[in-house]
N, C-alpha and C positions, 0 to 999 in steps of 0.2 A: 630435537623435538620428539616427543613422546607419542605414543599411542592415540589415536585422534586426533594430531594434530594441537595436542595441549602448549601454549606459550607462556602461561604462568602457574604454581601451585596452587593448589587448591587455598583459597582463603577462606578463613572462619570467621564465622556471623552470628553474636547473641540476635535470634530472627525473634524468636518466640517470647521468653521472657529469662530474666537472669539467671534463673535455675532450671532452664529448659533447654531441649537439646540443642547441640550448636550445629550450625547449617552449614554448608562446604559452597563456595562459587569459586568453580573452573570457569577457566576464560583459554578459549579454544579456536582456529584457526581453521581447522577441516571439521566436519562431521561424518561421524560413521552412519551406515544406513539404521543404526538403533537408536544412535543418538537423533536421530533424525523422526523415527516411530515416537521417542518419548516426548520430541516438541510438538509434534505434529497430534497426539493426545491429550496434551493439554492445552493447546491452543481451538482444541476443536471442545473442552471440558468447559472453558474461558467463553466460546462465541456459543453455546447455548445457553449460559447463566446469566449474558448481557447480551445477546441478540444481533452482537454486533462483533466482526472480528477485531481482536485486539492487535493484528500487525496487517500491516498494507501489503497490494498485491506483488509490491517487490520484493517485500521482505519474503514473502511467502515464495517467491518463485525461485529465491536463492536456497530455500528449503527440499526442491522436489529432489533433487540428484543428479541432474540432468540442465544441461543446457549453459545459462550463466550461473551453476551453483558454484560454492566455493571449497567444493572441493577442484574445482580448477583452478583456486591458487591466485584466488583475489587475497589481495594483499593489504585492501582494506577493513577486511571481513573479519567479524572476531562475535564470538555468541557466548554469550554466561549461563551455564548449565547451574542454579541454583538447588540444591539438594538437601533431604533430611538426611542424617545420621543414618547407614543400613550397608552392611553386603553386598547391596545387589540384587540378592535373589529375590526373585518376582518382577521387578524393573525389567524396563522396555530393554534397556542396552546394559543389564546386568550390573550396571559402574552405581558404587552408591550406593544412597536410599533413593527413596521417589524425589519425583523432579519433580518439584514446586514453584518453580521459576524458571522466567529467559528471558534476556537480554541479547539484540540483536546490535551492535553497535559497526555501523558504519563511518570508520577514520579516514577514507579517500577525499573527501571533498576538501579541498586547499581554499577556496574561497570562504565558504560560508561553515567549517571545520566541522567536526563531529557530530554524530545525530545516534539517538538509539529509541527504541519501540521495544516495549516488553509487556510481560504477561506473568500473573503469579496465579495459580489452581483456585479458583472459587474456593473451596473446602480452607484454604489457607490462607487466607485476607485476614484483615485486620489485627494480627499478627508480629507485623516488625518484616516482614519477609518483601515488603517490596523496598522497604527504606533501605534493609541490606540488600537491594540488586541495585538500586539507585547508587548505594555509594559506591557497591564493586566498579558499576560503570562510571562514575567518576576518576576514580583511580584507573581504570584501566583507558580511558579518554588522553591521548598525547597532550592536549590542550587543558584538560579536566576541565571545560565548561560545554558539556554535550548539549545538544540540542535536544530534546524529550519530545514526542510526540506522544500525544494520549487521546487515541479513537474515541469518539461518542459521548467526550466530553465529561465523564462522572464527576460528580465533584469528590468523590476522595480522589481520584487522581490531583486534579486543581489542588486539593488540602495538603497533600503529598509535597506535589511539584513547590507551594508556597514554603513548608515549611523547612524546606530543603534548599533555599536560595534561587527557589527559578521563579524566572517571571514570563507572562504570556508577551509572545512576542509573532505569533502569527495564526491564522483561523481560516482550515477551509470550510468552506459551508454545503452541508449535503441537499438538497432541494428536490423535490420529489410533484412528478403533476400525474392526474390522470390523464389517460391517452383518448379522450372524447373530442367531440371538436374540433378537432385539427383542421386550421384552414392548408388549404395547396399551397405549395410553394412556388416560389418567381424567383426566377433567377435572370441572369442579364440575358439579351439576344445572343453575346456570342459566347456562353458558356454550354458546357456539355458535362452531362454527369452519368457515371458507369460506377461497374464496381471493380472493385481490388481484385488485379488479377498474377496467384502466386507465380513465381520465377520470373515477371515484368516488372513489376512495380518495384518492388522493395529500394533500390536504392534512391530512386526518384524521391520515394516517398521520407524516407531516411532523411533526406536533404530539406526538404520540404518542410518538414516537421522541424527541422534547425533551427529553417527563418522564421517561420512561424512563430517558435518562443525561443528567440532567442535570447528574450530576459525573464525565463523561467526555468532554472538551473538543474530541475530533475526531468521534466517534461524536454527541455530542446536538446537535454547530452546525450536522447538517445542513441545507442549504435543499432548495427544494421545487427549485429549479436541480439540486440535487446528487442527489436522487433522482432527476428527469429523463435526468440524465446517465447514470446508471447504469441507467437501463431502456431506454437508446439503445446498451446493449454486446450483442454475438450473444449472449451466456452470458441473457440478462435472459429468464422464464420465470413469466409471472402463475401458471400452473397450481402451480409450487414457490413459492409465496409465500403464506403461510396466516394469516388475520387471527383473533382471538379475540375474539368480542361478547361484554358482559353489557348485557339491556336496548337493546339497537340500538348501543350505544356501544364501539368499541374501547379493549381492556384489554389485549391481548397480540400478537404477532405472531411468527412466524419467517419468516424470507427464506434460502430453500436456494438455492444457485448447484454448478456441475457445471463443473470445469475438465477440459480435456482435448478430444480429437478431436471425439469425440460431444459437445460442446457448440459448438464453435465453427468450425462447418461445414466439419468439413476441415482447417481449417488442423491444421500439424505441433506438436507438442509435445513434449516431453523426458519425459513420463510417459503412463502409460494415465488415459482418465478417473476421476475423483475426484470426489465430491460434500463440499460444504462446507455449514456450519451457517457459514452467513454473518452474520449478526446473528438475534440473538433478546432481545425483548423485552416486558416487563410492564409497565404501568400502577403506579406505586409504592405505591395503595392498594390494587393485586389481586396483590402479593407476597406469598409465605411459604404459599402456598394448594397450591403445588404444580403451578399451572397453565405456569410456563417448564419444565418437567421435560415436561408433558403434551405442548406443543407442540415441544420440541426430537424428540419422539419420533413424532410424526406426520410432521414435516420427511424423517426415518431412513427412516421407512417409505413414503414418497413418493423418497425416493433410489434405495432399493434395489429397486420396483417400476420404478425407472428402466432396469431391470440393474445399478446400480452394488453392486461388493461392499467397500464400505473408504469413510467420510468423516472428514473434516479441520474443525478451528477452531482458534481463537483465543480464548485468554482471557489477564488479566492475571497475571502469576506469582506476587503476593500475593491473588488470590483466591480464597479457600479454601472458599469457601460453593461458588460456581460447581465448582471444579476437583473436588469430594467430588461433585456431583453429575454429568460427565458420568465419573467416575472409574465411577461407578455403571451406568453404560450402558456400561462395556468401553471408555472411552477411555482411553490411555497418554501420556505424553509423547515426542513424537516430536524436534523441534525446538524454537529460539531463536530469537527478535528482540530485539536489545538496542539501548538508548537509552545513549547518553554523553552527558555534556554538560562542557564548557571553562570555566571559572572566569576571570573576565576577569585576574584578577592573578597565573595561572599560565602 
């Protein structure tokens, strides 16, 4: 294995046009801390030109260095560094020309197989430059039928994903309400609600979060790693994290998160802050009680005591139980995330 953790040679891409220069895609298993500067600049180049981040908050957390990155040697993990023709020189991690592409392709999943989220530089759209990151990640997929994810729905991604043999095969839905109005919430007589308290909770909660979704494959495999991770981000906040006992035992939980200025010390962002109903979940024998309603509404009101006036989620686009009930607290549908996936004999 080479330098950065390289597992295949560079492949060459007509991106641009037949007499244009040809583009290089490394498919790579660690990143270096440059390689790492150059994704994390065009994915930051990509979420101000569409307003919306082009890779989700895992893909992103395997990016920081730290924690569950892959430079600890996940073994599903593999990233396509797509590049113009260049040296090097002036480039973030010196390899190359500029990076005009990435591809994050995750091969671990045994059940529902391959999945990958990518990004090509604004400045270099319409080009030929995502059809060649699409194909590398084909070839480089064990299975070669990846699953595609493409945030905020564009329709040239859609035109992309079509013409390339994928078809829509799954949609979550971003819903967005303002934070006015909020009635109080009711919970049962014998339940009790506090917040997440670090070096207690976590494995309970771990466990908790299993049952919860246990048939929702990236939400219920969390480990106690991957909660780690995520209470190692600036945004991570015990005080917005609200646990539901019945009897001393955890039955329910919601986890609020706050994207934007006022969360993440400063740093710049393409929106004003925003509070998210980041996960919410029930014990599958303390369902139908009406205690996820009770606690999604405590979360609201712990947002907007924040200052925040407007919070965001995510749910699934077929479900209807969920969608009637934040439908009911003033959420709309704002945004898409769509799933493709590739058919290996198309």
């Amino acid at each position: 294995m080479g330098a950065g953790g390289e597992v295949t040679p560079p492949r060459e891409s007509q991106a641009a046009n037949p007499e244009g220069p040809v583009a290089q895609t490394q498919v790579l298993s660690h990143l270096t801390a440059e390689h790492i500067a150059a994704i994390n600049a065009l994915v930051a180049a990509a979420e101000h030109a569409d307003g919306v981040s082009p890779l989700s908050e895992h893909v992103l957390l395997h990016l920081q260095g730290a924690g569950v990155t892959d430079t600890s040697g996940d073994p599903g993990a593999h990233h396509l560094l797509h590049r113009l023709p260049g040296n090097g020189n002036g480039t973030a991690d010196g390899a190359g020309g500029p990076l005009v592409g990435y591809a994050y392709l995750d091969t671990g999943d045994a059940v529902q197989g391959s999945s990958t989220e990518l990004v090509v530089h604004p400045a270099h759209r319409g080009t030929g430059h995502g059809r060649a990151l699409v194909a590398a990640v084909i070839e480089a997929a064990p299975d070669h039928q990846p699953r595609l994810w493409a945030h905020g729905a564009h329709p040239a991604a859609a035109g992309l994903a079509a013409s390339m043999g994928f078809r829509r095969v799954r949609a979550l839905w971003q819903l967005r309400a303002p934070l006015t109005d909020l009635p109080a919430p009711e919970f049962p007589y014998d339940v009790n609600v506090r917040t997440f308290v670090v070096g207690q909770d976590e494995r309970e909660w771990v466990a908790l979060n299993a049952q919860a979704f246990a048939v929702h494959p990236e939400q219920g495999a969390w480990s106690l790693a991957d909660l780690h991770a995520r209470m190692a981000e600036p945004w991570f906040d015990p005080a917005g994290f609200f646990l539901a006992e019945r009897a001393g035992r955890l039955v329910g939980f919601h986890w609020t998160k706050v994207h934007g200025a006022a969360a993440q010390g400063g740093q710049e962002h393409p929106h004003p802050p925003i509070g998210e109903v980041y996960v919410v979940g029930v014990d599958p024998d303390a369902q139908g009680g009406g205690l996820g309603k009770a606690l999604t509404l405590v979360g609201l009101h712990h947002l907007r005591e924040r200052g925040l006036d407007r919070a965001m989620l995510y749910v699934e686009e077929d479900n209807a139980a969920a969608i009637r009930v934040y439908t009911s607290l003033g959420f709309t549908h704002w945004d898409t995330d769509v799933v493709y996936q590739r058919k290996q004999d198309e």
